[in-house]
C-alpha positions in Angstrom: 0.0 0.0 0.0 3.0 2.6 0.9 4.1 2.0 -3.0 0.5 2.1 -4.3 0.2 5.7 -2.4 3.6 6.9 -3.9 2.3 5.7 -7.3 -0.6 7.7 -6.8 0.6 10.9 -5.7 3.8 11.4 -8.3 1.2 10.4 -11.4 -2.0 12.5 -10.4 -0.4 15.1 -7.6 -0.9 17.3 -10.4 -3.8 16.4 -12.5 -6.4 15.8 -9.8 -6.1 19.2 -8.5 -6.1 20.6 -12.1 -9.0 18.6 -13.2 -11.0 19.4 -9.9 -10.3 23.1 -10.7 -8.7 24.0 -7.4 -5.1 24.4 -8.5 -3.4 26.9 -11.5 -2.0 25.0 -14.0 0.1 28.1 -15.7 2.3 27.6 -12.5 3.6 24.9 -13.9 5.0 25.9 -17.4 5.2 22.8 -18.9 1.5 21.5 -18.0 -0.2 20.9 -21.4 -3.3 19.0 -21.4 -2.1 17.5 -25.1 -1.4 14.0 -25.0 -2.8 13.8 -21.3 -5.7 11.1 -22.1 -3.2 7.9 -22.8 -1.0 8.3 -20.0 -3.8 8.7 -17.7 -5.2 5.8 -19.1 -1.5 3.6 -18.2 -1.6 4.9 -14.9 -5.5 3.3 -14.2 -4.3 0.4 -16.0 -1.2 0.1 -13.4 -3.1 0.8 -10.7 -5.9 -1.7 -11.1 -3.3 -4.6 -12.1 -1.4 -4.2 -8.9 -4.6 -3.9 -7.0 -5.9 -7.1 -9.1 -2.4 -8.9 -8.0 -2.9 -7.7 -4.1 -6.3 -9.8 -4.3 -5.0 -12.4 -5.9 -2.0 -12.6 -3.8 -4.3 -12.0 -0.6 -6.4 -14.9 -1.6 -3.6 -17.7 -1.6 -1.8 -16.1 1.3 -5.5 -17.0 3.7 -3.6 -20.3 4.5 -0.7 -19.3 5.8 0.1 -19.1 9.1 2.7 -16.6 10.7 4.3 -16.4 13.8 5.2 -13.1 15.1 7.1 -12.0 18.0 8.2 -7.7 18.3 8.9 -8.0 22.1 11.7 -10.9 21.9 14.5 -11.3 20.2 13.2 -12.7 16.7 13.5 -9.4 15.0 16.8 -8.4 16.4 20.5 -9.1 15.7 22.7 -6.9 17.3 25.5 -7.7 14.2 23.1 -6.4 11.9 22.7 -3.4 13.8 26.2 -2.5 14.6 26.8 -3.3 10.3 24.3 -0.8 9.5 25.8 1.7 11.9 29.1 1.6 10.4 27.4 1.3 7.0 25.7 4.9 7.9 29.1 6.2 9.6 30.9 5.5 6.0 27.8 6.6 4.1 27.8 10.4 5.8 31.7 10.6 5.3 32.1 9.5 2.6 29.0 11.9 1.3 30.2 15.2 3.2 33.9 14.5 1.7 32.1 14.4 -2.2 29.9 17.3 -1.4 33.0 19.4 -0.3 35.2 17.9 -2.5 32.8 19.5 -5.5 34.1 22.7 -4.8 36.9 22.7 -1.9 37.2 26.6 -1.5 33.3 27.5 -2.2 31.3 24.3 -0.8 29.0 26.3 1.4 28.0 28.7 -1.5 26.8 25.5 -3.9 23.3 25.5 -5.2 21.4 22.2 -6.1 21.7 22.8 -9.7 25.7 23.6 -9.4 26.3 20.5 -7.4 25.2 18.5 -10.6 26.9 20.6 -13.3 30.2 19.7 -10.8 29.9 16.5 -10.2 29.3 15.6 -14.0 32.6 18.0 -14.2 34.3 16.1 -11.8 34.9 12.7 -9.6 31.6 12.0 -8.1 31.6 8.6 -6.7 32.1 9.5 -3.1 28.9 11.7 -3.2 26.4 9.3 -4.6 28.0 6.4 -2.7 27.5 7.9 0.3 23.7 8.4 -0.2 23.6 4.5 -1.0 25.3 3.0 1.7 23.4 5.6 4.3 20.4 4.2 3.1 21.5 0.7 3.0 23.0 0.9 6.9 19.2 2.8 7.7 17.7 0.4 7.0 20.2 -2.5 8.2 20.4 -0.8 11.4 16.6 -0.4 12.3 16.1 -3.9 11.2 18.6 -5.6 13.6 18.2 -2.6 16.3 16.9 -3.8 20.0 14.3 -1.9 21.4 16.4 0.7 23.3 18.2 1.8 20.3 15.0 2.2 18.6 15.6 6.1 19.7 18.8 6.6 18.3 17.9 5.4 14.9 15.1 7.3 14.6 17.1 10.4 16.0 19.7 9.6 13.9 17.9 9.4 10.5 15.4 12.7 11.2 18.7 14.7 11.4 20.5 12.6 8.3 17.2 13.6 6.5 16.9 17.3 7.3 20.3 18.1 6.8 19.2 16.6 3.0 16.4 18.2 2.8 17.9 21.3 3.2 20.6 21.2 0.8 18.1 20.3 -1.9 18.0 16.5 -2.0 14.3 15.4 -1.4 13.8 12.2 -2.9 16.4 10.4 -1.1 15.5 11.8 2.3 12.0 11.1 2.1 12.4 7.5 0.8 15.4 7.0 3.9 12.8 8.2 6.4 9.8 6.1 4.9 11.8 3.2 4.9 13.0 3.3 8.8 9.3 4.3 10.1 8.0 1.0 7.7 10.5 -1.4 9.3 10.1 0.5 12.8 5.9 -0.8 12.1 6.8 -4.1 11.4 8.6 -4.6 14.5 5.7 -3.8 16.4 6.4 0.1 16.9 3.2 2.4 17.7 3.6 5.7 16.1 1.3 8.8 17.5 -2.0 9.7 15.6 -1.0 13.0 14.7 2.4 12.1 13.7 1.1 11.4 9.8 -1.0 14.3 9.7 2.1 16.3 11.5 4.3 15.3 8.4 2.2 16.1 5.9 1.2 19.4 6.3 5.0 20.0 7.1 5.8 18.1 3.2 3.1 20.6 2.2 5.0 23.5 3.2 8.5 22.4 2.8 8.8 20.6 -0.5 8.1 23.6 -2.9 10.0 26.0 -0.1 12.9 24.2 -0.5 12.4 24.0 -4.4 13.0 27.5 -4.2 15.9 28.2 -1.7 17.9 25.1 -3.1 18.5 27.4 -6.5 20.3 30.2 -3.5 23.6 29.4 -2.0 23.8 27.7 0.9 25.1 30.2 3.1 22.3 33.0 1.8 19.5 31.1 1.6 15.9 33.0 2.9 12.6 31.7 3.8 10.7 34.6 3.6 11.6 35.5 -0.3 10.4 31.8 -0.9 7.1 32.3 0.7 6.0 35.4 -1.1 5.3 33.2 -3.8 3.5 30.3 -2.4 0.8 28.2 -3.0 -0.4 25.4 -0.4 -0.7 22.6 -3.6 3.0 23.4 -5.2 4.1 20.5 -3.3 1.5 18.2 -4.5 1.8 19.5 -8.0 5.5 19.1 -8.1 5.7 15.8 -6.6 3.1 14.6 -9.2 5.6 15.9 -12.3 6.1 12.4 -13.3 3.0 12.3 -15.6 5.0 14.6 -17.9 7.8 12.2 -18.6 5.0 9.4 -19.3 3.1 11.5 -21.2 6.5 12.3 -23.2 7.1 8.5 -23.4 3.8 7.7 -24.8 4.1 10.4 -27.5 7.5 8.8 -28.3 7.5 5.2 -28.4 5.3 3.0 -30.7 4.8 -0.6 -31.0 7.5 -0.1 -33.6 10.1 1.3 -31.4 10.0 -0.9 -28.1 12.7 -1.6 -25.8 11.9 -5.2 -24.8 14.0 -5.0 -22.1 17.2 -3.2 -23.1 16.8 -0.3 -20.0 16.6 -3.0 -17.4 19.7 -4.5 -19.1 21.3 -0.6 -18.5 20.4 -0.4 -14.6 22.3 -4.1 -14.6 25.4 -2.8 -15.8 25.3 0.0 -13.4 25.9 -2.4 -10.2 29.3 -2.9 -10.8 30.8 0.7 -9.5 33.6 2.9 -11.2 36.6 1.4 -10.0 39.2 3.3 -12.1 42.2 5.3 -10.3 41.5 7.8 -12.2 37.7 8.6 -12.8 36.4 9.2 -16.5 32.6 10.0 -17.3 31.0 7.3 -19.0 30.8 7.8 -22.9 27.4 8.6 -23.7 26.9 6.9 -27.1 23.8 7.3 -29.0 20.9 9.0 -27.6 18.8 5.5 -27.1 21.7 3.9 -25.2 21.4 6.4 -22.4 19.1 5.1 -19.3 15.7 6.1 -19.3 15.6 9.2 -17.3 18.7 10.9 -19.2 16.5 9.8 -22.4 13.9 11.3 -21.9 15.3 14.6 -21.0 17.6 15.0 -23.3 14.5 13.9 -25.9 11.9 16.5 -24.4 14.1 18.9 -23.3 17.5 19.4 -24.6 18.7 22.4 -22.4 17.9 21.2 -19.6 19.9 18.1 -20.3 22.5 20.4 -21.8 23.3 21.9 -18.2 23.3 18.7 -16.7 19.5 18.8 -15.2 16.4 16.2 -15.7 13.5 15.6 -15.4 12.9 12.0 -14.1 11.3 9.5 -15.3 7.7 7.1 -14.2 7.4 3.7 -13.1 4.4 3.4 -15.5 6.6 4.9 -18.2 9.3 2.3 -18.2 7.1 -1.1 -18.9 5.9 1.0 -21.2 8.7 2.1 -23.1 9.9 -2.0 -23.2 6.6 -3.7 -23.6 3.8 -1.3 -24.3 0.3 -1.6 -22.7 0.8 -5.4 -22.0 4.1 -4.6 -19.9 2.5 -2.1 -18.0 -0.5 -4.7 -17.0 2.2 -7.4 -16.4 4.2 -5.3 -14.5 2.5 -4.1 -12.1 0.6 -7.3 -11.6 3.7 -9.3 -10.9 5.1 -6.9 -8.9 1.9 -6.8 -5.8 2.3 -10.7 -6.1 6.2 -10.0 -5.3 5.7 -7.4 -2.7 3.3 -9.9 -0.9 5.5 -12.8 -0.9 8.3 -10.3 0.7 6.2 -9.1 3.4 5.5 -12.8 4.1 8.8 -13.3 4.3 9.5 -10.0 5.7 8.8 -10.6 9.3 10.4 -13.9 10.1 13.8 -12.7 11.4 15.5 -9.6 11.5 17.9 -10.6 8.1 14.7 -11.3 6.1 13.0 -8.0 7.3 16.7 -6.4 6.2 16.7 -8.0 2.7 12.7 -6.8 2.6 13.6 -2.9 3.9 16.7 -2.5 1.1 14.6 -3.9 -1.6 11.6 -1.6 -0.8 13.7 1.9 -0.6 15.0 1.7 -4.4 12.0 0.6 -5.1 10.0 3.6 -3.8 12.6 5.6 -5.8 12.0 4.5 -9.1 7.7 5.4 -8.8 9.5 8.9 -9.9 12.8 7.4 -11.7 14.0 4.4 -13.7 15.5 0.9 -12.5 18.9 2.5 -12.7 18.3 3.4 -9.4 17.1 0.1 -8.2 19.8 -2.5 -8.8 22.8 -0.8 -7.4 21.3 -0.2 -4.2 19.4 -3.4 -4.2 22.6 -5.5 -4.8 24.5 -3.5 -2.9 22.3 -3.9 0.3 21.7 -7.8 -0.6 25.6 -7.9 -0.4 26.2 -6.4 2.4 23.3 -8.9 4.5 25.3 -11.7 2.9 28.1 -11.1 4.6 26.8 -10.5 7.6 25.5 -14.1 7.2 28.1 -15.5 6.1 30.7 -13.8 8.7 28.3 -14.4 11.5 29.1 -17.2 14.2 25.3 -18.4 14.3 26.0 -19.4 10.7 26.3 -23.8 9.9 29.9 -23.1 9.0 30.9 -21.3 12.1 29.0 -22.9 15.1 28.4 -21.0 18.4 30.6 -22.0 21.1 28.4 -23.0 23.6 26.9 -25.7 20.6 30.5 -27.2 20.8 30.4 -27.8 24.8 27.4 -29.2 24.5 28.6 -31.9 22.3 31.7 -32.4 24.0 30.3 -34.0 27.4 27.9 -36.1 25.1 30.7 -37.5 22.9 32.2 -38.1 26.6 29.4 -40.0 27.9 29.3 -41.7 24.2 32.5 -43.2 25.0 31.9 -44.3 28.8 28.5 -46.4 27.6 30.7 -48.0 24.7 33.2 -48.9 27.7 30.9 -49.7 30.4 28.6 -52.0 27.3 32.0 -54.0 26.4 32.7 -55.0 30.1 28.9 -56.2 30.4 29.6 -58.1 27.1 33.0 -60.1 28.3 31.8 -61.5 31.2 34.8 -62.0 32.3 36.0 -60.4 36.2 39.4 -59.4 34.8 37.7 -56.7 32.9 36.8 -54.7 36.5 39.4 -56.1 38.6 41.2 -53.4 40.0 38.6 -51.2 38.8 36.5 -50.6 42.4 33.1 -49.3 42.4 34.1 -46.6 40.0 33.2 -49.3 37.3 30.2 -50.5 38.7 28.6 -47.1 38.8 29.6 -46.2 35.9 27.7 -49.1 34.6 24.7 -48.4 36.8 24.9 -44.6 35.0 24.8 -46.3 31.6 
């Protein structure tokens, strides 16, 4: 349901208020109603084959019985934890060292759309590896967290999140946040009633506010100048910009002119990371090589793309653009039958509700963007569970200690009864003499 919402709001943020008449469309410059009709039409399509694969899914899952326990230990491993600590300690260094390593003598006076033109300049692996991996140790973290460090993480990821927020980086702060409080709900934590309505009336205010101040530099950034402009639905509308690059998408590609497949083949070569010493931009190549989102911008709007901007891509777009209306109706279907099966799966230990929390963040991301930005941080966070696994003494290969002293006294006692079973057998009195009552009780004990 949290990626059916998300769905929802970045596809018709926009057009419900326009259609309902309660929101000006000419703040939004690029709002045509040309070519509107069949993406809206792909969006109800998506939304009633993942609702159709929820029911579906529902309807097998009434057999299954699942045990759950959020007071105990079942849903917490304190290696876990302390991985996804360090895995959000190297995440915000390794992010703060990019950001200032964009420009080392002007860092504070960056704006949003100067920190791209830079890091397409220059070497920007540390800055969008650091996003990654603080997302990735997030959601480790709260997954194997005990119930008294349940207020560190949250402290911990509210401050990670504003600090992003503020320098201009939404997406990746909301999606960290929603991820924490949905694994924080699966382990059985109670959230306050007016905590949701809280939230949103602060996204309300603060999304097209910091759309605004983000184009300022960071040190002479105002409020006040952003507000004198301001319309209580800006958020809403912005947020639900994703139905332009479908609508592009639909104008562009024809039966004749699908993908089948080739963009999900792009976000797999993307896992792999830049390892060169010394870091080159990858060579764009022809305009239909490039992933989705830089397609489509560079397609439907060449300056922007020129000066190294975008304007994302949809989740409805992409089955679209690979398989046309049947891809989109697959799709979607396939995935509620997937998402399901995880949450199943989800809470049965504290690794599975891991693997569940890093597949659902980049997932969230690409309702607004491309699988690009799914399978790096997927793998990535698989990876780094693995190893935790595999590195862990509770593993077959490395047995706890205390497993060992259990067997030795029973291979002990093993050996007695073989003893004591082979004097019984002889007969003979030799076999005890000099032996004393020690041998008789030790029979009698077998």
């Amino acid at each position: 349901m949290l990626y059916l919402t998300l769905l929802g709001f970045v596809h018709l943020g926009l057009v419900t208020p326009w259609a309902v008449g309660i929101y000006n469309v000419s703040r939004v410059p690029w709002f045509v109603t040309y070519g509107l009709s069949p993406a809206l039409a792909l969006v109800t399509y998506s939304i009633l084959a993942y609702q159709t694969g929820l029911i579906v899914a529902a309807v097998e899952a009434r057999g299954v019985k699942l045990s759950r326990k959020t007071d105990g230990p079942y849903l917490e491993n304190r290696r876990l934890f302390l991985v996804g600590a360090g895995l959000f300690l190297s995440g915000a260094v390794m992010f703060v060292t990019g950001w200032v390593g964009l420009d080392p003598a002007g860092y504070f006076r960056l704006t949003y759309s100067e920190t791209f033109r830079l890091r397409a300049e220059s070497d920007p692996r540390f800055f969008g590896s650091g996003i990654t991996l603080v997302l990735i140790g997030l959601s480790l973290a709260m997954a194997g967290a005990p119930r008294r460090r349940f207020p560190a993480v949250f402290w911990v990821t509210g401050l990670w999140c504003l600090c992003l927020f503020y320098l201009g980086f939404r997406g990746p702060a909301l999606i960290a946040a929603l991820i924490v409080c949905a694994v924080a709900l699966k382990k059985g934590v109670s959230f306050p009633r007016w905590l949701p309505w809280l939230t949103a009336a602060f996204l309300l205010l603060a999304v097209p506010v910091v759309h605004v101040i983000r184009e300022e530099p960071i040190n002479e950034r105002s409020f006040g100048r952003s507000l004198s402009d301001f319309d209580l639905l800006d958020g809403p509308a912005e947020i639900g910009s994703a139905i332009r690059p479908l609508v592009e998408t639909c104008s562009l590609i024809d039966p004749g002119s699908y993908r089948y497949g080739a963009t999900y083949l792009i976000g797999l070569k993307g896992i792999l990371p830049n390892l060169a010493v010394r870091w080159e931009a990858p060579s764009p190549g022809s305009i239909d090589s490039l992933p989705p989102n830089h397609w489509i911008t560079a397609v439907a709007d060449p300056l922007s793309y020129e000066n190294y901007g975008g304007i994302g891509f949809s989740a409805v777009a992409e089955p679209y653009m690979n398989f046309g209306i049947v891809g989109v109706i697959s799709y979607f279907f396939l995935l509620a039958l997937i998402l399901v099966r995880l949450e199943q799966v989800a809470i049965r230990s504290s690794e599975a509700l891991a693997c569940w929390a890093v597949l659902l963040g980049p997932l969230l991301w690409t309702a607004r963007n491309d699988y690009t930005n799914f399978f790096r941080p997927a793998a990535w966070g698989l990876l780094c569970i693995g190893a935790v696994l595999f590195f862990s003494r509770d593993h077959i290969w490395f047995p706890k200690p205390q497993k060992v002293s259990n067997f030795l006294p029973k291979l002990e006692n093993t050996r007695k009864n073989r003893i004591g079973k082979k004097f019984v057998d002889s007969g003979s009195p030799r076999h005890t003499r000099g032996r004393g009552s020690g041998a008789r009780d030790g029979l009698v004990a077998s």
